[in-house]
N, CA, C and O atoms as a DFTB+ gen file, in Angstrom:
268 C
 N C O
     1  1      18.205      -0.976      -8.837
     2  2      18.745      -0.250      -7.729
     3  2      19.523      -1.186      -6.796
     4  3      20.649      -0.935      -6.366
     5  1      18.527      -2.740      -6.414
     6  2      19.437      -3.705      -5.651
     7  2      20.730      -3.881      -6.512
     8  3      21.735      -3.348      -6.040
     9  1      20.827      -4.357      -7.367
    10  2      21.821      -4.577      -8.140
    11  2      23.523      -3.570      -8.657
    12  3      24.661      -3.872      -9.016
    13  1      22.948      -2.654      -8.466
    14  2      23.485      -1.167      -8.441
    15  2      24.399      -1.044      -7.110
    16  3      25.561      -0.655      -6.992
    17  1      23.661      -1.414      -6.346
    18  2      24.339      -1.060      -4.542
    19  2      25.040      -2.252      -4.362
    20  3      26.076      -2.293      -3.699
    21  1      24.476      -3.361      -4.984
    22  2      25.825      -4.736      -5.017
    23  2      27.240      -4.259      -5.700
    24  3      28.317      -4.458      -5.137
    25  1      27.131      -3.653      -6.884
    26  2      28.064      -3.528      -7.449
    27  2      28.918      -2.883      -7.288
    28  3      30.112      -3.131      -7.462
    29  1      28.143      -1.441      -6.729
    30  2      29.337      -0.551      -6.274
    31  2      29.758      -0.600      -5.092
    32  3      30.769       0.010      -4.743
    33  1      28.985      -1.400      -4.225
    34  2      29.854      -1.161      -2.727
    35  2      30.704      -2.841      -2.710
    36  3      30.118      -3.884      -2.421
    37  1      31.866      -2.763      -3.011
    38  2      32.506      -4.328      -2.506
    39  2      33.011      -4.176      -1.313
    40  3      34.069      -4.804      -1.291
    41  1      32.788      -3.613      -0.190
    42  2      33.517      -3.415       0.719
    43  2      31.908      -3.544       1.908
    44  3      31.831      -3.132       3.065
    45  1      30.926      -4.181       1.167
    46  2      29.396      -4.632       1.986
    47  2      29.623      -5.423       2.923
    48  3      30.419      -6.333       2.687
    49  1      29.103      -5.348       4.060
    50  2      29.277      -6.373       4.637
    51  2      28.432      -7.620       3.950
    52  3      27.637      -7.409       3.034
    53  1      28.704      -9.043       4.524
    54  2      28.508     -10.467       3.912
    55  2      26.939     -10.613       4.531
    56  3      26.247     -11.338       3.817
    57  1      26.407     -10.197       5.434
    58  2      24.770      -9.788       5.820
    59  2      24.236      -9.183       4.672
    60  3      23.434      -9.821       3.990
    61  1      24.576      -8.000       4.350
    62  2      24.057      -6.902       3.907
    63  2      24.036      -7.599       2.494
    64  3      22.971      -7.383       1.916
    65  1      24.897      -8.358       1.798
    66  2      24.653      -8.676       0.106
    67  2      23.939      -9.938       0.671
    68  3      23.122     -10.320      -0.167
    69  1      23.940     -10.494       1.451
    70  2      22.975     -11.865       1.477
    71  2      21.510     -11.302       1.882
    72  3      20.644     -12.152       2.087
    73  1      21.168      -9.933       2.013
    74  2      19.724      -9.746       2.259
    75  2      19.138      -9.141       1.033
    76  3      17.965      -9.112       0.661
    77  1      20.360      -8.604       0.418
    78  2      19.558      -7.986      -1.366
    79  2      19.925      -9.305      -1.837
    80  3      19.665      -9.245      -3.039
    81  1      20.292     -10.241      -1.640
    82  2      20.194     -11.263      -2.782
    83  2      19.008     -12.695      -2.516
    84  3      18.563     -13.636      -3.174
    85  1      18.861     -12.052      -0.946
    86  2      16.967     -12.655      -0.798
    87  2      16.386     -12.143      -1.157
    88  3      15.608     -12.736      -1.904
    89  1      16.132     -10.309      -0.980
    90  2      14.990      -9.623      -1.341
    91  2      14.849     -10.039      -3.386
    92  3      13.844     -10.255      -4.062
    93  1      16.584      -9.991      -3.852
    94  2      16.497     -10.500      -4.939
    95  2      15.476     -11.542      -5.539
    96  3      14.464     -11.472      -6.237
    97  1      16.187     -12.508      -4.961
    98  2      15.172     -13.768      -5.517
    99  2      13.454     -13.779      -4.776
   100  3      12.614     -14.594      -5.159
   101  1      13.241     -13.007      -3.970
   102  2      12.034     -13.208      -3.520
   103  2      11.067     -12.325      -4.713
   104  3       9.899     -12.699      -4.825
   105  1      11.350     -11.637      -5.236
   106  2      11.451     -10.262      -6.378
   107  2      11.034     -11.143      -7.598
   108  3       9.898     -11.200      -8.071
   109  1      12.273     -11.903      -8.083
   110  2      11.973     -13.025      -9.215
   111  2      10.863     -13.576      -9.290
   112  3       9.890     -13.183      -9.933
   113  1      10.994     -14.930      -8.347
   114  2       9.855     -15.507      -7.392
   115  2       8.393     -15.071      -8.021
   116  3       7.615     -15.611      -8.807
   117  1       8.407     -13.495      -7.093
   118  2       7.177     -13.081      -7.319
   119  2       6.263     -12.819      -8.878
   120  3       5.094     -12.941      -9.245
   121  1       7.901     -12.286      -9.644
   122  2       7.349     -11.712     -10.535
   123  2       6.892     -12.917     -11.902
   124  3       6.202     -12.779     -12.912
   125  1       7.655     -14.084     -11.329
   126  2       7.054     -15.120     -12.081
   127  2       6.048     -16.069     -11.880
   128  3       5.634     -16.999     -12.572
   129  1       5.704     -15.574     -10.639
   130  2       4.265     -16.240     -10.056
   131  2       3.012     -15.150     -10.895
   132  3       1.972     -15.582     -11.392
   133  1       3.314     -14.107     -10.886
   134  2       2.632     -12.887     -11.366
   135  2       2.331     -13.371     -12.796
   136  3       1.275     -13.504     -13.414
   137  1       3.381     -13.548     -13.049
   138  2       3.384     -13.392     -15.310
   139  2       2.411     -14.828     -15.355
   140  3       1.504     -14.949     -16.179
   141  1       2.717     -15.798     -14.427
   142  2       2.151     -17.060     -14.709
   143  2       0.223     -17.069     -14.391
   144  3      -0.675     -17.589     -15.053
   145  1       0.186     -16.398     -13.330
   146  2      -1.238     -15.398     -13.169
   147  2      -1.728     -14.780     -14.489
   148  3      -2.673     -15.180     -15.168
   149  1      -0.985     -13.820     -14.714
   150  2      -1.490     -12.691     -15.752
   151  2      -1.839     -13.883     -17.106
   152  3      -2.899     -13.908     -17.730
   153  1      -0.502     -14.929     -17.365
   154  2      -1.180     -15.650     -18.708
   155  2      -2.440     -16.132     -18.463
   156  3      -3.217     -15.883     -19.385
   157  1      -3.116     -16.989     -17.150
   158  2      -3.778     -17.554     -16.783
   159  2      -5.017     -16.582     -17.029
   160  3      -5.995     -17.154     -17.512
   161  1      -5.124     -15.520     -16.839
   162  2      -5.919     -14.399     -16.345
   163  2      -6.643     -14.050     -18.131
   164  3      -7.771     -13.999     -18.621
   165  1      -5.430     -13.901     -18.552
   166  2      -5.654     -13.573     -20.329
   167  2      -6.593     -14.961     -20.854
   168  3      -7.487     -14.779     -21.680
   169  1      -6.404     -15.902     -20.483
   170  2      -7.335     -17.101     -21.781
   171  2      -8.453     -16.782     -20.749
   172  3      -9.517     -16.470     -21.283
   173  1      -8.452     -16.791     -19.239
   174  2      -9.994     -17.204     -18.867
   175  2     -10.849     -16.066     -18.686
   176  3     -12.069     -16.148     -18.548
   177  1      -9.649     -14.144     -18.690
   178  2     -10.534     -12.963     -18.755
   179  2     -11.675     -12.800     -17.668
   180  3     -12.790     -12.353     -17.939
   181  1     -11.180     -13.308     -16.112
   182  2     -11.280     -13.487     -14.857
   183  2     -11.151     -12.154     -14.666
   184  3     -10.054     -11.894     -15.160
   185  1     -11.887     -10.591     -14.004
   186  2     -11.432      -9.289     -14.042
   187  2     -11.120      -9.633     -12.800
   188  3     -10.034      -9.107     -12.559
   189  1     -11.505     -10.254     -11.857
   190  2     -11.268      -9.916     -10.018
   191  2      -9.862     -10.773      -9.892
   192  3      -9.150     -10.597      -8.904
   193  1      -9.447     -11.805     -11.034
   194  2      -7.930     -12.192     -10.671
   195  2      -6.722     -11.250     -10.852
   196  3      -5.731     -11.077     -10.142
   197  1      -7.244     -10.496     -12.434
   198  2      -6.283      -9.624     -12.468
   199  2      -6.284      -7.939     -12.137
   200  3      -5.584      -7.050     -12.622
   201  1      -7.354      -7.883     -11.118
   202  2      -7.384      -7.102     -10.017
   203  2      -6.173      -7.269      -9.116
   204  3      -5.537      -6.376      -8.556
   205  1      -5.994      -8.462      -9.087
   206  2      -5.597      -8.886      -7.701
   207  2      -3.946      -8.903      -7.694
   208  3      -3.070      -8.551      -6.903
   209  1      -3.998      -9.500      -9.000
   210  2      -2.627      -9.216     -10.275
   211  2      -1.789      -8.197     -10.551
   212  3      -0.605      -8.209     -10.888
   213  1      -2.762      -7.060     -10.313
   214  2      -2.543      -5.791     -10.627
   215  2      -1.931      -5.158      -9.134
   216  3      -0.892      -4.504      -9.045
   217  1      -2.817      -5.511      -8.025
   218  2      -2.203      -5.344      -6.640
   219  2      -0.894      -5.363      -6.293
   220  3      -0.124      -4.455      -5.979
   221  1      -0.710      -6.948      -6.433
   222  2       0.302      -7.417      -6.008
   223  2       1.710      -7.097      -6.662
   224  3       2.692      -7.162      -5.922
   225  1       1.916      -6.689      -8.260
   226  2       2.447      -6.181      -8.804
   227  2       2.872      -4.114      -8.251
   228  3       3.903      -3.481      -8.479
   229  1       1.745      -3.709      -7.608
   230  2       2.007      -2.447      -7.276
   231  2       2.678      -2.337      -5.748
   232  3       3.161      -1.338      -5.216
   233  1       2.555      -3.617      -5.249
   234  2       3.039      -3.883      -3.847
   235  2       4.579      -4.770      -4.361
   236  3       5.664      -4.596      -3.805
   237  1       4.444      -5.311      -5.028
   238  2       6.099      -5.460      -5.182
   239  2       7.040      -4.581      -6.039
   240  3       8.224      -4.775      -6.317
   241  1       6.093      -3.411      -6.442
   242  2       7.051      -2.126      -6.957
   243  2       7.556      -1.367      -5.675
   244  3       8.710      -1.006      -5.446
   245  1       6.427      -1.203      -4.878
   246  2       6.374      -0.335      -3.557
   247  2       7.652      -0.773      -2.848
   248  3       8.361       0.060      -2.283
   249  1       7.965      -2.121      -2.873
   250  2       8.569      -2.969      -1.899
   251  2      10.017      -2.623      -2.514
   252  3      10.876      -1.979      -1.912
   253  1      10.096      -2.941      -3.290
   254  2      11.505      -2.898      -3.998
   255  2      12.087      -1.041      -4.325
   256  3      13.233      -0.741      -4.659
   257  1      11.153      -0.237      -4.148
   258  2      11.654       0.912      -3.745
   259  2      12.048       1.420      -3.003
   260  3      12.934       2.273      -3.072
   261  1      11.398       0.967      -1.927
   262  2      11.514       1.416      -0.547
   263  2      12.421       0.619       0.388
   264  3      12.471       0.714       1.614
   265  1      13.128      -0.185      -0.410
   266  2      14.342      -1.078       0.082
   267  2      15.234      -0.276       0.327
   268  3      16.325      -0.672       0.736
């Protein structure tokens, strides 16, 4: 959807694409802190990490929708 509203509006102001292209990388960021969790989570089969895993993943869906 961020990506979508970059593309079609070129006429954005220079604020407005520099804040989807933080929320961008903060997005990445997260989601590779996450995957690096979740492998971690799989060999040691920790349930309260990937509880927590599972959270934070539903809070950075929430987040990125409601952008």
């Amino acid at each position: 959807m961020l990506i979508t509203k970059l593309e079609k509006n070129k006429s954005m102001k220079a604020e407005d694409k520099a804040e989807i292209l933080k929320t961008l990388d903060i997005l990445t960021n997260s989601i590779t802190k996450l995957r690096d969790e979740l492998k971690a989570v799989s060999s040691s089969g920790n349930v309260l990490k990937t509880n927590r895993s599972k959270a934070q993943v539903l809070w950075a869906l929430t987040f990125v929708t409601t952008f």
